[in-house]
C-alpha positions as CSV (number, residue, x, y, z in Angstrom):
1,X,1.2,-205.9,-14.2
2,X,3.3,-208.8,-13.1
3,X,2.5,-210.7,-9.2
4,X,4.9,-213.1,-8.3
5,X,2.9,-215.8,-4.9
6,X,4.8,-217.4,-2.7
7,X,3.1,-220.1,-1.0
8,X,3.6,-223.6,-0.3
9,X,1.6,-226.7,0.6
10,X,2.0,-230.1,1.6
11,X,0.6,-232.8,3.3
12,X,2.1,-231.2,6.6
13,X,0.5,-227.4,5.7
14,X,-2.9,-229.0,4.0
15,X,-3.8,-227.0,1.1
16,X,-5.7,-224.0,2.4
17,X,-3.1,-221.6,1.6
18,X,-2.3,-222.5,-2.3
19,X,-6.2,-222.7,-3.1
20,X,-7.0,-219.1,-1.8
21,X,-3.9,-218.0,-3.5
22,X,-5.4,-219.7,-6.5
23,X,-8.4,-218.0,-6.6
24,X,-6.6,-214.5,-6.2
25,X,-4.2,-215.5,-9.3
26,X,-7.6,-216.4,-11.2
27,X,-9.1,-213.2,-11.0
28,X,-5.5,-211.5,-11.5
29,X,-5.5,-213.3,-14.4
30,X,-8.9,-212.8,-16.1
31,X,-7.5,-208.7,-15.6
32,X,-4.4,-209.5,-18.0
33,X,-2.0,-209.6,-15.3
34,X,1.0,-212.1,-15.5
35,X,1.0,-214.6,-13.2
36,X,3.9,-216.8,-11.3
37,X,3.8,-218.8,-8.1
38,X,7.2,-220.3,-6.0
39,X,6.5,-223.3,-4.1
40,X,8.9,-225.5,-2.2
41,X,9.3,-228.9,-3.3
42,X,7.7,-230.1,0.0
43,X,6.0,-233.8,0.4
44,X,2.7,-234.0,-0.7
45,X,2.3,-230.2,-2.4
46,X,-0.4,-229.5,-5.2
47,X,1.8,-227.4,-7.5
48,X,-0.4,-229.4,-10.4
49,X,-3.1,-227.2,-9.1
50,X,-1.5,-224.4,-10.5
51,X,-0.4,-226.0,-13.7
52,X,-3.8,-227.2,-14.1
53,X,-5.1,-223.8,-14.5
54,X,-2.2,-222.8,-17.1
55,X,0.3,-220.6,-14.9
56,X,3.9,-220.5,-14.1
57,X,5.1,-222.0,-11.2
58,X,9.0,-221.9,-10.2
59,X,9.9,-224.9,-7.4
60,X,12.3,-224.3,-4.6
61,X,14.4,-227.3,-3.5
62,X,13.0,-230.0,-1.1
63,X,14.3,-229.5,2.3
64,X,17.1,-231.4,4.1
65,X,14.8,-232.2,6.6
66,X,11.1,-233.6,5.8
67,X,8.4,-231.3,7.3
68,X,6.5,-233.6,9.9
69,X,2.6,-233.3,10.4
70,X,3.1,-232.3,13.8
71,X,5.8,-230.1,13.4
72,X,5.2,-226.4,14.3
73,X,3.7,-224.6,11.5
74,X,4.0,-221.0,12.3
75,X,7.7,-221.7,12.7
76,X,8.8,-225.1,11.1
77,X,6.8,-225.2,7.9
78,X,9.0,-223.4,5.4
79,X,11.9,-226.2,5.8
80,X,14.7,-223.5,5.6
81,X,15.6,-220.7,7.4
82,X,13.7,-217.2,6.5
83,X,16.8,-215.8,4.6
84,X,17.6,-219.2,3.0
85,X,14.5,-219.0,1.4
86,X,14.2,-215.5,0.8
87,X,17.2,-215.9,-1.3
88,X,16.1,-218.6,-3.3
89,X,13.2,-216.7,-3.7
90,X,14.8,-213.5,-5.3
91,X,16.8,-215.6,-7.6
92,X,14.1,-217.5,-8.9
93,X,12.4,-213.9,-9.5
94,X,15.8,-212.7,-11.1
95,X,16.7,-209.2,-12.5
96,X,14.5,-209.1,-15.8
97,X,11.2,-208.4,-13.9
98,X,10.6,-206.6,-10.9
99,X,7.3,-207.7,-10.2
100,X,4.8,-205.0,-9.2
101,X,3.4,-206.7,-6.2
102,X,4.9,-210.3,-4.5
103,X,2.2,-211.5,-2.4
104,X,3.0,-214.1,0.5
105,X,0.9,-217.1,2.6
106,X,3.1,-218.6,4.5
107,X,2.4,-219.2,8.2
108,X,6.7,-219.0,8.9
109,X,7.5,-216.0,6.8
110,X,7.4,-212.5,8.6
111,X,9.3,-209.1,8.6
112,X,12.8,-210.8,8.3
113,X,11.8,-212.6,4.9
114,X,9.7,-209.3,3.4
115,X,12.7,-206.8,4.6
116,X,14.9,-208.8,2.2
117,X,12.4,-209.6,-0.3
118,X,11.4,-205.8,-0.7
119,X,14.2,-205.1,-3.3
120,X,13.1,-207.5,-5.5
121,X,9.7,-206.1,-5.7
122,X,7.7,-203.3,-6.0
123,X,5.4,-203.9,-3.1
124,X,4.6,-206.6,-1.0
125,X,1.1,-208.0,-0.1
126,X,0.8,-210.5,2.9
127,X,-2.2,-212.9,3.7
128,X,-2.0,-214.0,7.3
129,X,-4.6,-214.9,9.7
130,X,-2.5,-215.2,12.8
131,X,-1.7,-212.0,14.0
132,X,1.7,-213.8,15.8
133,X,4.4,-211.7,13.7
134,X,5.5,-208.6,12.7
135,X,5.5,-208.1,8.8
136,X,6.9,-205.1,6.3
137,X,4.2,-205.0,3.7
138,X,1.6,-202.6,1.4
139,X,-1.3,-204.4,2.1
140,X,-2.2,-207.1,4.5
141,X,-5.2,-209.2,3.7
142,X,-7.3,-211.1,6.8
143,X,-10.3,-212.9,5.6
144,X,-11.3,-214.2,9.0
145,X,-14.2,-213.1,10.8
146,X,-13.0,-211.9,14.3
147,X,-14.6,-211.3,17.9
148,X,-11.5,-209.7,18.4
149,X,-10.0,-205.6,18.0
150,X,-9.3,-205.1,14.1
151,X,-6.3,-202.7,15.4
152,X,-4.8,-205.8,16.2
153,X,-1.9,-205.9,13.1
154,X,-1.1,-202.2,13.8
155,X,1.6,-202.7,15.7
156,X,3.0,-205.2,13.5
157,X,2.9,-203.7,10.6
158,X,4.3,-200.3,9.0
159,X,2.5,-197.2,9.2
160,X,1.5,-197.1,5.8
161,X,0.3,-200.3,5.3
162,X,-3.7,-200.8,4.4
163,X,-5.4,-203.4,5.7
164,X,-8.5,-205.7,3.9
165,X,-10.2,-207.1,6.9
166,X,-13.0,-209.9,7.4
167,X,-15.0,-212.0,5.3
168,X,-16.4,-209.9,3.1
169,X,-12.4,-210.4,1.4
170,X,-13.0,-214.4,1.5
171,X,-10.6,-215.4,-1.1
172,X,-12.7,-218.1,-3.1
173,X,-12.9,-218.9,-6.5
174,X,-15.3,-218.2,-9.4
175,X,-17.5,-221.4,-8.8
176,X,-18.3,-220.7,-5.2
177,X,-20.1,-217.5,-7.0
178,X,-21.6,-218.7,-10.0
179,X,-23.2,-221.5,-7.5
180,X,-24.5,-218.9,-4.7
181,X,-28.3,-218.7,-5.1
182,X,-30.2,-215.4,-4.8
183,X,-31.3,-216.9,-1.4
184,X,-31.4,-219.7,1.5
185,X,-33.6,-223.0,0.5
186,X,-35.3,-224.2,3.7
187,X,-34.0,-227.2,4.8
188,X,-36.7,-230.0,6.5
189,X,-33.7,-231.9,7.6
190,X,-30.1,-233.4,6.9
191,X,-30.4,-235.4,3.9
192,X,-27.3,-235.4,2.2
193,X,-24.3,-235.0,4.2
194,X,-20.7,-233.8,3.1
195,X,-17.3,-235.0,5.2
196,X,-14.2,-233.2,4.3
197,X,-11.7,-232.2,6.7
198,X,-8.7,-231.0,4.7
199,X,-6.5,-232.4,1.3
200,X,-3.7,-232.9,3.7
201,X,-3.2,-234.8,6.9
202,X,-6.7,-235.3,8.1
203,X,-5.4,-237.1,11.5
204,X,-7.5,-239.9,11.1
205,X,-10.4,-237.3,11.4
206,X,-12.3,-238.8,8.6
207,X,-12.6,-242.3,9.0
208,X,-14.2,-241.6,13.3
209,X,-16.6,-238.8,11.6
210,X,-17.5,-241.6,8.9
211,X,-18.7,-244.1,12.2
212,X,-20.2,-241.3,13.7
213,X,-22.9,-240.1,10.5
214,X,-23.1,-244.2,10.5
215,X,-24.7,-244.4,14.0
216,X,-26.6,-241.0,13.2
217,X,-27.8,-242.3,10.0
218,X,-29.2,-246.0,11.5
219,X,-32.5,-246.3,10.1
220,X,-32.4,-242.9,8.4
221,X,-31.9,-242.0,4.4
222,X,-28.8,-240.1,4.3
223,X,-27.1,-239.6,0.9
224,X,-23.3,-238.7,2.1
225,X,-20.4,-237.8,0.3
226,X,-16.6,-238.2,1.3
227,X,-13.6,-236.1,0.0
228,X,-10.2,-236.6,0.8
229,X,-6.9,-235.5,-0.4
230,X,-4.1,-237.6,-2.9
231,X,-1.9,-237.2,0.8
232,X,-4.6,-238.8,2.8
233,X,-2.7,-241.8,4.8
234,X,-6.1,-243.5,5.0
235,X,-7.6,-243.4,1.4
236,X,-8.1,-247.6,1.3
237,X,-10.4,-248.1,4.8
238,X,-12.0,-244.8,3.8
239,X,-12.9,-245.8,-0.1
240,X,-13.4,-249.2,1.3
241,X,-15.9,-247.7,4.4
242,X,-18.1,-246.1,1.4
243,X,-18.2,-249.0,-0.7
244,X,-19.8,-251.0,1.9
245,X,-22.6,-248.1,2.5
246,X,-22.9,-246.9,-0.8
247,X,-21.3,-243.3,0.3
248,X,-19.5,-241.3,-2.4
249,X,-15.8,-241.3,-2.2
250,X,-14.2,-238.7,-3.6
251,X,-10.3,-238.3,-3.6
252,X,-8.3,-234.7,-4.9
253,X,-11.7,-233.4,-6.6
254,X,-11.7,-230.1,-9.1
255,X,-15.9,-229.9,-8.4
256,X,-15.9,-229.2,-4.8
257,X,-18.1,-226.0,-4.8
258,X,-20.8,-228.6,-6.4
259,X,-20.5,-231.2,-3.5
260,X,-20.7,-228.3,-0.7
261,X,-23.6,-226.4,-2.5
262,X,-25.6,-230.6,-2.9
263,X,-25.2,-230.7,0.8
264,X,-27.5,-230.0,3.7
265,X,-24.8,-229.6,6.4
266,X,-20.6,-230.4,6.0
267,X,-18.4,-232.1,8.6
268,X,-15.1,-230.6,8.7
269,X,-12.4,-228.2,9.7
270,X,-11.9,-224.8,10.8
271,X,-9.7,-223.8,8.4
272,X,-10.5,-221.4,4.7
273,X,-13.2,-223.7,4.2
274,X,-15.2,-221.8,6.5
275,X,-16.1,-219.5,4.1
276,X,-16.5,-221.9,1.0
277,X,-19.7,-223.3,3.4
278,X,-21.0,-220.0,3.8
279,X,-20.7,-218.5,0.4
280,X,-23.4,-221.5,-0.4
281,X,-25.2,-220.8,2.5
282,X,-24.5,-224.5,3.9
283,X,-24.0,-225.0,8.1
284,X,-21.1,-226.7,9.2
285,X,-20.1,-228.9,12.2
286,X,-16.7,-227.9,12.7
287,X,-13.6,-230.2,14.3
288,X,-10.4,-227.7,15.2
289,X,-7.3,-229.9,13.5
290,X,-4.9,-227.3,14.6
291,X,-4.2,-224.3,16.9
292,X,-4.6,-221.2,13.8
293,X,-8.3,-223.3,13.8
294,X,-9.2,-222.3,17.3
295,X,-10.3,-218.7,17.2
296,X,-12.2,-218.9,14.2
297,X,-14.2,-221.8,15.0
298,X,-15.0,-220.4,18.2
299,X,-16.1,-216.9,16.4
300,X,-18.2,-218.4,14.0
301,X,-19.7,-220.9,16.5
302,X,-20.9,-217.3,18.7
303,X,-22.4,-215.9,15.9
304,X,-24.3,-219.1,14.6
305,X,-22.4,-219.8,11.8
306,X,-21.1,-223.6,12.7
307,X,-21.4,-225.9,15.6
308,X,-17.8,-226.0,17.1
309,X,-16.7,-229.5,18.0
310,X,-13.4,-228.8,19.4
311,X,-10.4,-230.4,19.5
312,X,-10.7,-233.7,17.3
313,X,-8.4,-235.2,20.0
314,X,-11.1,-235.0,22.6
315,X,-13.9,-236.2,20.1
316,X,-15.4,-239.7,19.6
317,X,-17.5,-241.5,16.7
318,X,-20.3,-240.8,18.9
319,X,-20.1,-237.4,19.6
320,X,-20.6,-236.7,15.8
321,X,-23.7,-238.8,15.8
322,X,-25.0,-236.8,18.8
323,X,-24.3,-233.4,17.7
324,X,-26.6,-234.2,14.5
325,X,-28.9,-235.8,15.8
326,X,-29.5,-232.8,18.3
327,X,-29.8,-230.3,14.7
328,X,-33.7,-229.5,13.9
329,X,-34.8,-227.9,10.9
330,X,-35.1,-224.0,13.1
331,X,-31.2,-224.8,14.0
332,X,-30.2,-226.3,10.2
333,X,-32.3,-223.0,8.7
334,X,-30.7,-220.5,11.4
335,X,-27.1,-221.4,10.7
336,X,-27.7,-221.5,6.8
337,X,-28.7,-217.9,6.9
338,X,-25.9,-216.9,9.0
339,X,-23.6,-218.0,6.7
340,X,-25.2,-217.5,3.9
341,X,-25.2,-213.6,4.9
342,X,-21.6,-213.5,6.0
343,X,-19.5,-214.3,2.9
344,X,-21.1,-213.0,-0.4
345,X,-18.9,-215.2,-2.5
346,X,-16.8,-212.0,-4.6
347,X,-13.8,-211.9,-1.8
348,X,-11.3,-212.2,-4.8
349,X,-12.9,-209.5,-6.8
């Protein structure tokens, strides 16, 4: 079997949507199927993550235009229009394969994109989260948990497509698994800490959740960890920030499942790390960074899964500090098993 991904990241796009990619490709490949990814040559991608792991990765040309952080994703992010890139993406596939499945995560690529796309391919799979587009595909693969009707990617889809809904299809790889324990330890209280927010643009997130666990951890023993992407535009005060408290600083790391599994509670996003945190059973206090954030950090917040923040540009240093401080061990222990019970860890499987 031969699946071609396309997917791109960047500092602009983070890197959510090449690492659950990733772990699909992983488990494709451990199954003998041939593997290839096309990625545009976009500022600050991690197309050494898939070379890293030994698989074929084709590069569409950089844009005219650099993608801006603040650009709109769900429109802007590809850098090209639809059938621009849909073109480049059918030569780079060429005429000696047709592969048997082209799977897509890409926030701007919809129906116009897959129409054209669909002679160059077997069938099309298409991982989306948004619900905001219409789509021609096979399958169409959802990992997010949802207060909302599952019908809702009928009516934008064809009639025969299947659909792979929730978390129980978390797309994570192999370590997440291997590191799940047969159950959730009790935690007495938060005594190692993890901050990650995303490997690209973190908004200057990090470095106000940093002074907020340093007000929280005045005359407490915390052991707290930091992890930031290559892309980060504040690497130096953060590195700097946990030299001077002896935190760990951590910058493009290959043994994050190890850090979030250490940790009694992580500071961070709302995006696919979600469901890394709750394959280990960890709680999170989440910070929405963009508007595809909102939903599920409000979904997971109801069901007792994370602590939703909001909108980082509403928070302060001291809001962080607050919200620990107001987590006791029944609330720590609560949210653990919440989690730990919605994602079993074999999504990719």
């Amino acid at each position: 079997m031969n699946v071609v991904f396309r997917v791109d990241s960047s500092t602009a796009i983070g890197s959510g949507h090449l690492m659950r990619c990733l772990a699909l490709a992983e488990s494709l490949d451990k199954n003998g199927v041939e593997i290839t990814f096309i990625c545009r040559d976009l500022g600050g991608n991690l197309t050494d993550e898939i070379k890293h792991r030994q698989m074929k990765v084709i590069t569409l040309p950089c844009p005219e235009f650099a993608i801006k952080a603040e650009a709109d994703i769900y429109s802007n992010s590809l850098g090209v229009r639809q059938l621009v890139d849909a073109h480049e993406t059918a030569v780079s596939i060429g005429n000696e394969i047709k592969p048997d499945w082209l799977i897509v995560d890409h926030y701007s690529i919809g129906e116009e994109w897959e129409n054209y796309i669909s002679n160059y391919c077997s069938k099309i799979m298409v991982i989306d989260d948004l619900a905001n587009r219409k789509h021609y595909c096979h399958l169409l693969l959802d990992q997010n948990y949802s207060s909302e009707n599952n019908d809702r990617y009928k009516i934008l889809t064809p009639s025969f497509c299947r659909f792979l809904l929730g978390p129980q299809y978390s797309l994570l790889r192999s370590e997440f698994g291997a590191l799940r324990r047969s159950d959730v330890s009790f935690k007495s209280a938060i005594k190692r800490l993890l901050i990650f927010f995303t490997a690209g643009d973190d908004q200057g997130e990090t470095l106000k959740a940093m002074n907020g666990v340093k007000i929280f951890s005045k005359n407490k023993r915390i052991d707290v960890d930091v992890v930031v992407g290559s892309a980060n535009l504040y690497q130096q005060p953060i590195e700097e920030m946990c030299s001077v408290h002896n935190w760990g600083y951590h910058c493009q790391v290959n043994y994050m499942p190890a850090l979030i599994a250490g940790a009694d509670i992580v500071i961070g996003s709302g995006g696919s790390s979600n469901w890394e945190r709750c394959a280990l059973g960890v709680p999170g206090l989440v910070v929405i960074l963009a508007e595809n954030q909102a939903a599920i950090a409000r979904d997971l917040d109801s069901a007792g899964v994370v602590i939703n923040l909001g909108w980082n540009t509403r928070l302060e240093s001291i809001d962080y500090a607050s919200a620990l401080a107001a987590i006791g061990p029944e609330k720590l222990n609560f949210m653990s098993l919440a989690a730990y019970q919605m994602v079993d860890g074999a999504g990719a499987s």
